[in-house]
C-alpha positions as CSV (number, residue, x, y, z in Angstrom):
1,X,138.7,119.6,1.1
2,X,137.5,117.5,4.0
3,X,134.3,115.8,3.9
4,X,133.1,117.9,7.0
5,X,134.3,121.3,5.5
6,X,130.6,122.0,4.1
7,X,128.6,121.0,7.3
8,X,131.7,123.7,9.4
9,X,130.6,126.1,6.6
10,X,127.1,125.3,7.7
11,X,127.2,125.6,11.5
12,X,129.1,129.0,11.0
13,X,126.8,130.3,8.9
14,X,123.9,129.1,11.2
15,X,125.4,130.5,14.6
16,X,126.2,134.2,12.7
17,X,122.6,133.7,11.8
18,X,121.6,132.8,15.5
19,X,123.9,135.5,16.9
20,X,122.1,137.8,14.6
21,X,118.8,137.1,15.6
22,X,120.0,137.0,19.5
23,X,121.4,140.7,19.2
24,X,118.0,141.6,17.5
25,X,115.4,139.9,20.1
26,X,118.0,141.6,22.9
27,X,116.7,145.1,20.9
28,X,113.5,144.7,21.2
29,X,113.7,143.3,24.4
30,X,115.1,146.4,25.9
31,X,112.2,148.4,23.6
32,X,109.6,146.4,25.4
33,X,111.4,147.3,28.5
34,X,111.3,151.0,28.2
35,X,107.9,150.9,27.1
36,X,106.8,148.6,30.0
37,X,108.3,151.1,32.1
38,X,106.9,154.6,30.3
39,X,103.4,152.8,30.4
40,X,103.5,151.8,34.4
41,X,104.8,155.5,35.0
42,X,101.6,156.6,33.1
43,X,99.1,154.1,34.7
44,X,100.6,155.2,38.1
45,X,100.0,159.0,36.9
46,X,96.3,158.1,35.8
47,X,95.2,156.2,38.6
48,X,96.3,159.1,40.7
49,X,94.2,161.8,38.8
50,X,91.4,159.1,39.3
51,X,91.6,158.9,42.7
52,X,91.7,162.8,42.8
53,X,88.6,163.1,40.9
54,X,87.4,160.9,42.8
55,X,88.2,162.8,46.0
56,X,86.9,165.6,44.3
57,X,83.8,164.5,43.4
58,X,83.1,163.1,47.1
59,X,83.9,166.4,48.4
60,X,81.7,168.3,45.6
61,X,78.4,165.7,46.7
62,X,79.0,166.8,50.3
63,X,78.6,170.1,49.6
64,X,75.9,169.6,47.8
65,X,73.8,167.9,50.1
66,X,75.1,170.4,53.3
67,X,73.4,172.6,50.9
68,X,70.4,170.7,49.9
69,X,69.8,170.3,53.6
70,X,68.9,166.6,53.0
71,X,71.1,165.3,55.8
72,X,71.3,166.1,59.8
73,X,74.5,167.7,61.2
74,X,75.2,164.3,62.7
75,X,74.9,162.5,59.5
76,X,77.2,165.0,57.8
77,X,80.0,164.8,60.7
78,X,80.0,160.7,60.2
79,X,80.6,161.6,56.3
80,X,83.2,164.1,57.1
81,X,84.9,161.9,59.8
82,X,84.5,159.3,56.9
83,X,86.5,161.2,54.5
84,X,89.2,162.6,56.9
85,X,89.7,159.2,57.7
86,X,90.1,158.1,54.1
87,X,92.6,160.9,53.6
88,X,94.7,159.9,56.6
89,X,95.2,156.2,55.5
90,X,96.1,158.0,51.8
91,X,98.6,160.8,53.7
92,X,100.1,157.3,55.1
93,X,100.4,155.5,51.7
94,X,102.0,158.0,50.1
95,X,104.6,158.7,53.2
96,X,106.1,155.0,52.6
C-alpha cells in the first residue's frame, strides 16, 4: 500500500459525494424552474382578470352615473372617448 492510497480513497469518496450532491441541486433546480414558470403563467392569468375587473368596474361606474344623471353629455363622451382609447392601446398590446 502506498502512502497516498488513503488520501485517493479520500478524494474518490469526496467527488462521488460532490457528484451526488451536483445531480441533486440540478433536481431541484429544474423543480424551481417549473415552478418559476407555473407561477409566472398564473400571475400573467391573474393580472389579466384584474385588469378585466377593472375594465368592468369602469364600465359599471359609467353606467351608473349616465343613470344618476350627475354628469353632462359632454362630460360623459370625454369618459367614453377615454375608455375607448384605453381599450385601443390594450387591443395593441395584446396584438404584439
Amino acid at each position: 500500500m502506498t502512502p497516498d492510497t488513503p488520501h485517493i480513497a479520500r478524494l474518490v469518496d469526496n467527488v462521488s459525494r460532490l457528484l451526488s450532491e451536483l445531480k441533486t441541486l440540478r433536481e431541484e433546480i429544474d423543480q424551481l424552474r417549473e415552478e418559476n414558470e407555473k407561477l409566472k403563467k398564473e400571475l400573467e392569468s391573474k393580472t389579466s382578470d384584474l385588469k378585466d375587473f377593472q375594465n368592468k368596474n369602469k364600465l359599471t361606474n359609467i353606467v351608473g352615473s349616465i343613470n344618476s344623471g350627475e354628469n353632462d353629455a359632454e362630460e360623459l363622451r370625454s369618459r367614453i372617448d377615454e375608455n375607448i382609447q384605453e381599450l385601443e392601446e390594450c387591443i395593441a398590446l395584446l396584438s404584439k
